[in-house]
C-alpha positions as CSV (number, residue, x, y, z in Angstrom):
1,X,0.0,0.0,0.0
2,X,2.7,2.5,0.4
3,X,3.7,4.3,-2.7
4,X,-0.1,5.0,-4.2
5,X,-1.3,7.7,-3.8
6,X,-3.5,9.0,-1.2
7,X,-6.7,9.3,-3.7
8,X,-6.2,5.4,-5.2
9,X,-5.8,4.0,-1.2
10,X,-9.2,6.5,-0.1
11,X,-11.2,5.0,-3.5
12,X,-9.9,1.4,-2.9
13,X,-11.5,2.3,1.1
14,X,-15.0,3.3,-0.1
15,X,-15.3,0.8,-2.5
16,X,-14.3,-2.3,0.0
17,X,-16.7,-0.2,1.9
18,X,-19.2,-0.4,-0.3
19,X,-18.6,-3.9,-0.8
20,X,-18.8,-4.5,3.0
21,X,-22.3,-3.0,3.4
22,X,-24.1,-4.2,0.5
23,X,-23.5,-8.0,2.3
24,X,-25.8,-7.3,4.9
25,X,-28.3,-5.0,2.6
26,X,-29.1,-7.7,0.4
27,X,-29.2,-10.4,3.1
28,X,-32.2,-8.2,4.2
29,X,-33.5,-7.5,1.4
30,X,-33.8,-11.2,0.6
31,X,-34.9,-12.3,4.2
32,X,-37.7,-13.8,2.6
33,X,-36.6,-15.5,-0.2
34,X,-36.4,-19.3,1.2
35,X,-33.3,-21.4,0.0
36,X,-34.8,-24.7,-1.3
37,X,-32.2,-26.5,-0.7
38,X,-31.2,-25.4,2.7
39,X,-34.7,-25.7,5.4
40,X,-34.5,-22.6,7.4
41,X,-31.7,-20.7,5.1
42,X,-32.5,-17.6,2.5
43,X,-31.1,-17.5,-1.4
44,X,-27.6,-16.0,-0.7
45,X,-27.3,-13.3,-3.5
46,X,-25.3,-11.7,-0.7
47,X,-22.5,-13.8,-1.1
48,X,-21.2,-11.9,-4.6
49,X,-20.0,-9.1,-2.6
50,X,-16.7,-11.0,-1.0
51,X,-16.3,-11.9,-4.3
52,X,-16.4,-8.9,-6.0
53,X,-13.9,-7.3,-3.7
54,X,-11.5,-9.7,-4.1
55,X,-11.9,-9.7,-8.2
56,X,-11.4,-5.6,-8.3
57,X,-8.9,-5.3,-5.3
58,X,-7.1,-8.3,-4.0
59,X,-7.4,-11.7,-1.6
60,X,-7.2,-9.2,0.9
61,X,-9.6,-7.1,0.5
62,X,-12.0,-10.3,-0.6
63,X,-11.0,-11.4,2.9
64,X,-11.9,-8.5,4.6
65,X,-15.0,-8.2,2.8
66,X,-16.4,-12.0,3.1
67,X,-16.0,-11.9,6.9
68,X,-17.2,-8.6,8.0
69,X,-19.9,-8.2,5.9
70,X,-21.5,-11.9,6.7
71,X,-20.3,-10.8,10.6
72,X,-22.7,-7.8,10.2
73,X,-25.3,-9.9,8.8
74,X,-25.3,-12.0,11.3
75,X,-25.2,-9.2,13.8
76,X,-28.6,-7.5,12.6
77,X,-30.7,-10.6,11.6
78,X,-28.8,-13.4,14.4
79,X,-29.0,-16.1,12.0
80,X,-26.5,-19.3,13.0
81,X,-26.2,-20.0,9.0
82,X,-24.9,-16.3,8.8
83,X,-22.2,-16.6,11.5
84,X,-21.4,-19.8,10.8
85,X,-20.6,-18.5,7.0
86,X,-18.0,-16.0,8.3
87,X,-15.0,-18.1,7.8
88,X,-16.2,-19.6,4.5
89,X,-16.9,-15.9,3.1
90,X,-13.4,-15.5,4.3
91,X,-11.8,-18.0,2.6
92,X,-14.5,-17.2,-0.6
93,X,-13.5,-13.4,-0.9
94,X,-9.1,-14.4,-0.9
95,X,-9.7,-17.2,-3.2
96,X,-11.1,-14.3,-5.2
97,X,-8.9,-11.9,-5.2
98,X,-6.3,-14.3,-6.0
99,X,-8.0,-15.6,-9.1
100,X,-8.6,-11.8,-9.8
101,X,-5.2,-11.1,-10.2
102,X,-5.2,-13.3,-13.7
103,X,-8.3,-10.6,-14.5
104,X,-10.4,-13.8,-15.9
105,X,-14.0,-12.6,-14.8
106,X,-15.0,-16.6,-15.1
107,X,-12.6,-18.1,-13.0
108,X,-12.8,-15.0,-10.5
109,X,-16.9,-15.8,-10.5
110,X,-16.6,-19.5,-9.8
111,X,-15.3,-19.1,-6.7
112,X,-18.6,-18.3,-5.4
113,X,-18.8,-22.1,-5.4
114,X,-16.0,-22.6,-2.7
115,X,-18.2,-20.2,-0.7
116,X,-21.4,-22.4,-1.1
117,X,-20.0,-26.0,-0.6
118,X,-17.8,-24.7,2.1
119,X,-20.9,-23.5,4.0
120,X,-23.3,-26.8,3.3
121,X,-20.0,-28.7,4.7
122,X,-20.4,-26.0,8.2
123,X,-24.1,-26.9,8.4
124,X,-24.0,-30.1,7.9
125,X,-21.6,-30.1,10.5
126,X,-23.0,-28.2,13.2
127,X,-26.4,-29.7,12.7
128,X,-28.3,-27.0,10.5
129,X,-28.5,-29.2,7.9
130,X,-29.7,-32.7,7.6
131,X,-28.4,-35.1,5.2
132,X,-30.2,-37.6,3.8
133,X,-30.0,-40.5,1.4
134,X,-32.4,-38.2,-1.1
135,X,-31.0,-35.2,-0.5
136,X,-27.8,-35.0,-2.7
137,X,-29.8,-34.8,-6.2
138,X,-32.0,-31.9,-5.0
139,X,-29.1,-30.2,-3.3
140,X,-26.7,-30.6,-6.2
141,X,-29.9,-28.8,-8.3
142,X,-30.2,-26.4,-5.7
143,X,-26.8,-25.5,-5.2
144,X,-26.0,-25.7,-9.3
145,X,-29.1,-23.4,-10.1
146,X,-28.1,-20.4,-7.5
147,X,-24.3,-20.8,-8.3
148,X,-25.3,-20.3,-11.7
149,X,-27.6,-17.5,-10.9
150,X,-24.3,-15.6,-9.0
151,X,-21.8,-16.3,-11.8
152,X,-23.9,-14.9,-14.2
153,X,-24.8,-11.6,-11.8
154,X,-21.0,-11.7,-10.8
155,X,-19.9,-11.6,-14.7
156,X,-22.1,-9.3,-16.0
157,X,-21.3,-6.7,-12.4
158,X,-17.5,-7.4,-13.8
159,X,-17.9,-6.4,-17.0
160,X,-19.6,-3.0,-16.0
161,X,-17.6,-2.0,-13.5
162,X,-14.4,-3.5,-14.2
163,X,-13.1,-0.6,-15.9
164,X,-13.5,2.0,-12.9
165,X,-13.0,-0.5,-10.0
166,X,-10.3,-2.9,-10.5
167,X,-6.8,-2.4,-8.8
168,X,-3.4,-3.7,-10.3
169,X,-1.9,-2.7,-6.9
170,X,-3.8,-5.2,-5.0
171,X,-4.3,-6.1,-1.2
């Protein structure tokens, strides 16, 4: 970080900001929206932000993003899927930013994926979701139509902003 200027370092701020709050804002604005494939869970749409930050500026940053934003989420609604997400937004957002340093938008998107099989593997584990003999097939459906649904949202965000937002000086 030393040796930018002071203007780049402020933008880079707001935008991880940005990036940060939007989590939370969208995991409220989709409060209702059930998850099919996880009882008692909402459709994550949320979950592009950590990965946005890290595409535009750096594992760091993706980092950063992931866990504070799902932190605040869980904060303001107290949902046990959102705090136990906090690590695997973590690891989501650097995975990331460190495909976003290759500046392919696809392989920068699909890490959304990590994000969702990392938290059905927390769940299952702590007991928020149950695994059963007929589950796989509708969760693979599940988990293949949302990821699709991000990567596609994820791209096409890319491609708009890409211009103005990403960083070659990355953290």
């Amino acid at each position: 970080m030393t040796g930018q200027p002071t203007t780049v370092r402020v933008k880079r701020a707001r935008g991880l900001a940005v990036f940060i709050l939007l989590y939370p804002l969208v995991a409220l604005a989709f409060r209702n929206v059930p998850n099919p494939m996880v009882p008692g869970a909402i459709l994550a749409f949320n979950m592009i932000f950590p990965v946005l930050a890290g595409y535009f500026y750096g594992p760091f940053s993706g980092a950063v993003s992931g866990a504070t934003g799902t932190a605040i989420s869980a904060l303001l609604r107290g949902s046990p899927f959102d705090t136990l997400s906090i690590i695997p937004h973590l690891i989501m957002g650097l995975a990331a930013g460190w495909s976003g340093k290759y500046r392919s938008d696809l392989l920068s998107a699909l890490t959304i994926i990590i994000g969702h099989v990392l938290n059905l593997i927390v769940y299952a584990q702590w007991g928020l979701l149950k695994v059963s003999p007929g589950w796989l097939g509708p969760a693979a459906l599940g988990l293949a139509v949302e990821a699709t649904i991000d990567v596609v949202a994820i791209v096409l965000i890319m491609a708009w902003l890409g211009p103005r937002l990403y960083q070659t000086e990355r953290w």
